[in-house]
C-alpha positions in Angstrom: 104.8 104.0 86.7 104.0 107.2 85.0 102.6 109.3 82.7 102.7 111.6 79.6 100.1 114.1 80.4 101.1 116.5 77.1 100.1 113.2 75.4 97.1 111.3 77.1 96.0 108.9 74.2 99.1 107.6 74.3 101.2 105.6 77.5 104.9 106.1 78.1 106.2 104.1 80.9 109.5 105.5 82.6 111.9 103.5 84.4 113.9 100.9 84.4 112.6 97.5 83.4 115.8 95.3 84.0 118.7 95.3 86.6 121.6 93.0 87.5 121.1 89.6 85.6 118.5 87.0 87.4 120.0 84.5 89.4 118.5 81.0 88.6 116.3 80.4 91.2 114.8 84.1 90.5 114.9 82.8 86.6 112.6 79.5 87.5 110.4 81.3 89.3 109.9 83.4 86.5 109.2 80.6 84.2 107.2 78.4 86.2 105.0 80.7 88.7 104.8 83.9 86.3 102.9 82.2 84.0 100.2 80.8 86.4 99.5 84.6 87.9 100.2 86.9 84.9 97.3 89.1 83.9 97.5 91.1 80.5 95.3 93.9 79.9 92.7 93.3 77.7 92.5 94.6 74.0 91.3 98.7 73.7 88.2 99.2 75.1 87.7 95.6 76.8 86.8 95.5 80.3 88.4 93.1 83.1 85.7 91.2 84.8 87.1 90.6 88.7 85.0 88.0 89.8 86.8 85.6 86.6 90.3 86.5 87.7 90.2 83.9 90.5 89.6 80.4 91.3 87.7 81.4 94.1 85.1 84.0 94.5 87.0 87.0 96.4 85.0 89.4 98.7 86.8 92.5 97.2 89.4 93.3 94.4 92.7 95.1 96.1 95.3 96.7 93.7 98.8 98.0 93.9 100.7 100.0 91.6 104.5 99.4 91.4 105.3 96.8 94.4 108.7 97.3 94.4 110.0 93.8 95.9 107.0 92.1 96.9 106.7 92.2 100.1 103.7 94.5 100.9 101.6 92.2 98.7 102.7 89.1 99.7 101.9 90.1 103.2 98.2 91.5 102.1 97.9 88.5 100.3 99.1 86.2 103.1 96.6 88.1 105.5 93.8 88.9 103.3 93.0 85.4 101.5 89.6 85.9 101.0 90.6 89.5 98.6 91.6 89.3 95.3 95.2 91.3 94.5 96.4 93.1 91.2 99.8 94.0 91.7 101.4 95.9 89.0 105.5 96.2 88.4 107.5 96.6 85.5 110.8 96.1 86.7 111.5 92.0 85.9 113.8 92.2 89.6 111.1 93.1 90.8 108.7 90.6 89.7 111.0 87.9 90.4 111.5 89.2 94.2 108.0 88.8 94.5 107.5 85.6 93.0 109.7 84.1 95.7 107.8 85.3 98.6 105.0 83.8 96.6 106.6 80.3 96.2 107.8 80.4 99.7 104.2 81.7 101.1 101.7 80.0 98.6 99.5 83.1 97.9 97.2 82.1 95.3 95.0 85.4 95.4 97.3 87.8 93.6 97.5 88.3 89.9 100.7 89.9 88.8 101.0 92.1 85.8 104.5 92.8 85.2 103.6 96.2 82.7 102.6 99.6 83.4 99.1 99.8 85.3 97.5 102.2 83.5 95.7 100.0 81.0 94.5 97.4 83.7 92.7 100.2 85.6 91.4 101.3 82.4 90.2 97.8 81.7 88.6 97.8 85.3 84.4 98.2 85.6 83.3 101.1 88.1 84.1 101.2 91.6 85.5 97.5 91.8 88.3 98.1 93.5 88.4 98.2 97.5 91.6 99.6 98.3 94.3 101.2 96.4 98.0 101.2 97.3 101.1 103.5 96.0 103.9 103.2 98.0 107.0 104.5 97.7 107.3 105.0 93.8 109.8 106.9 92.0 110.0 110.6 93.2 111.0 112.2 89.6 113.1 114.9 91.8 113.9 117.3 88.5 110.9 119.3 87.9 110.8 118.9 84.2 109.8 115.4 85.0 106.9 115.7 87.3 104.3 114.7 84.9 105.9 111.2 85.1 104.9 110.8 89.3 101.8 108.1 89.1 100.1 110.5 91.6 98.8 113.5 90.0 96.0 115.2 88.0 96.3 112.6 85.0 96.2 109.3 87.2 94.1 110.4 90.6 90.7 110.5 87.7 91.5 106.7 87.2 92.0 106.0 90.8 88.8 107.4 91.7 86.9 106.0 88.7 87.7 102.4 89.8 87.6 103.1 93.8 84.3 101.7 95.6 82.6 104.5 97.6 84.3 104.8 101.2 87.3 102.3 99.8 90.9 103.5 101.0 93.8 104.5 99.1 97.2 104.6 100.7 100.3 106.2 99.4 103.8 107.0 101.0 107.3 108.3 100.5 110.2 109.0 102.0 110.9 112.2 99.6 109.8 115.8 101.0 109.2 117.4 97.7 107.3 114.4 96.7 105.0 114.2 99.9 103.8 117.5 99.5 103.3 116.9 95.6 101.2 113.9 96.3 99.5 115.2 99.2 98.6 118.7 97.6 96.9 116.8 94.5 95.2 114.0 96.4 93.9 116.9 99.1 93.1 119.1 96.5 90.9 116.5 94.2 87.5 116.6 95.0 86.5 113.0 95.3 89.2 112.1 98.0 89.1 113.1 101.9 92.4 113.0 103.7 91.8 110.8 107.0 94.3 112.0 109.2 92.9 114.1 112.5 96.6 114.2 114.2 100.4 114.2 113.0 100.5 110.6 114.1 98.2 109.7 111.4 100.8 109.9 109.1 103.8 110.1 111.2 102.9 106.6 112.4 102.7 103.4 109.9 99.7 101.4 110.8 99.5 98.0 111.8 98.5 96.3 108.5 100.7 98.5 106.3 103.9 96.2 106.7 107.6 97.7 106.4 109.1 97.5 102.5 112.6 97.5 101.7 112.4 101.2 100.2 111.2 102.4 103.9 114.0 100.3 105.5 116.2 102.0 103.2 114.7 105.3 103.9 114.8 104.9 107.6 118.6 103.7 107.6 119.3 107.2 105.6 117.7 109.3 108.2 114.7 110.1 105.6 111.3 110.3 106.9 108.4 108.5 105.3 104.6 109.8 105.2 102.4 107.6 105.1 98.9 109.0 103.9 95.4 107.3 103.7 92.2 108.8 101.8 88.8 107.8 101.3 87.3 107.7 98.0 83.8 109.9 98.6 80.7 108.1 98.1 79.5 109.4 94.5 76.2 110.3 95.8 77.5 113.9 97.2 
């Protein structure tokens, strides 16, 4: 995910959106479970309403942007059932990968929109969302693309409009140059508060933040992921 910040009005999404050809279980799952969980964003200036997006009522609304393969939201999903998940990923591989853990778990609390995530936070009311994850995304190495990382001065405003005071937003990467970019901006913005006390705090991944395939990846090529945690201030100070 990304944006165009010389252009705010109007949303580019970068990326790819297809890789190798589905294979045909990926293909069913696609055509059969996709259409159960998909969420669209609402026309301009509609709002989402959380509390319809599930069969059940949900004690809180948890969202990620770009999941990658799955498999950090099918474990929240799996461990959280009474939250509600958006998960947002644009690449179809992606999706698919997902959907499987889905059809092999039975999660029925996680909507997927397979689109950019910018409109479905905009179409989310005021502090509705509980905890916030962006792990691992695109670094945009070349610095004539750095307006396209989803963490930065254009996307952190939306983050923190839809945050609940005290709710938790978690990003990583394995990338030095973008670990400092994210944590500079994030640090910097005045309605987040780092958590970490020691290095371990984000040397360490903690127990509920389950290993992806992009850390494995990482870890096999001797990178070294941060993993960072802040707390959306409560809007009364």
């Amino acid at each position: 995910m990304s944006d165009d910040s010389s252009t705010p009005h109007r949303k580019v999404l970068y990326g790819r959106r297809h890789g190798r050809p589905l294979r045909k279980q990926r293909q069913e799952v696609m055509e059969t479970l996709l259409p159960r969980m998909k969420l669209s964003a609402p026309t301009e200036g509609a709002k989402l309403d959380p509390a319809s997006l599930f069969d059940m009522p949900k004690r809180d609304l948890w969202f990620e942007v770009g999941f990658g393969g799955g498999e950090h939201l099918a474990w929240q999903a799996e461990h959280h059932p009474d939250i509600g998940f958006i998960g947002c990923e644009p690449f179809v591989n992606g999706v698919s990968s997902l959907l499987k853990h889905v059809q092999a778990g039975g999660q029925s609390n996680i909507r997927v929109v397979p689109d950019d995530a910018r409109p479905i936070l905009d179409a989310l009311p005021d502090a509705s969302v509980g905890r916030a994850f962006v792990l691992f995304p695109d670094p945009w190495p070349k610095a004539r693309h750095a307006f396209r990382r989803f963490i930065g001065p254009v996307n952190l405003p939306r983050l923190s409009r839809v945050l609940k005071d005290g709710a938790e937003l978690r990003i990583a990467s394995d990338d030095p140059q973008l670990q400092r970019w994210m944590l500079e901006h994030t640090w910097r913005h005045p309605d987040f508060e780092w958590t970490a006390r020691t290095a371990e705090d984000w040397r360490i991944r903690p127990a509920d933040w389950p290993q992806t395939r992009y850390e494995m990846k990482a870890n096999e090529a001797g990178r070294v992921p941060m993993f960072l945690r802040f707390i959306r201030k409560s809007r009364a100070t």
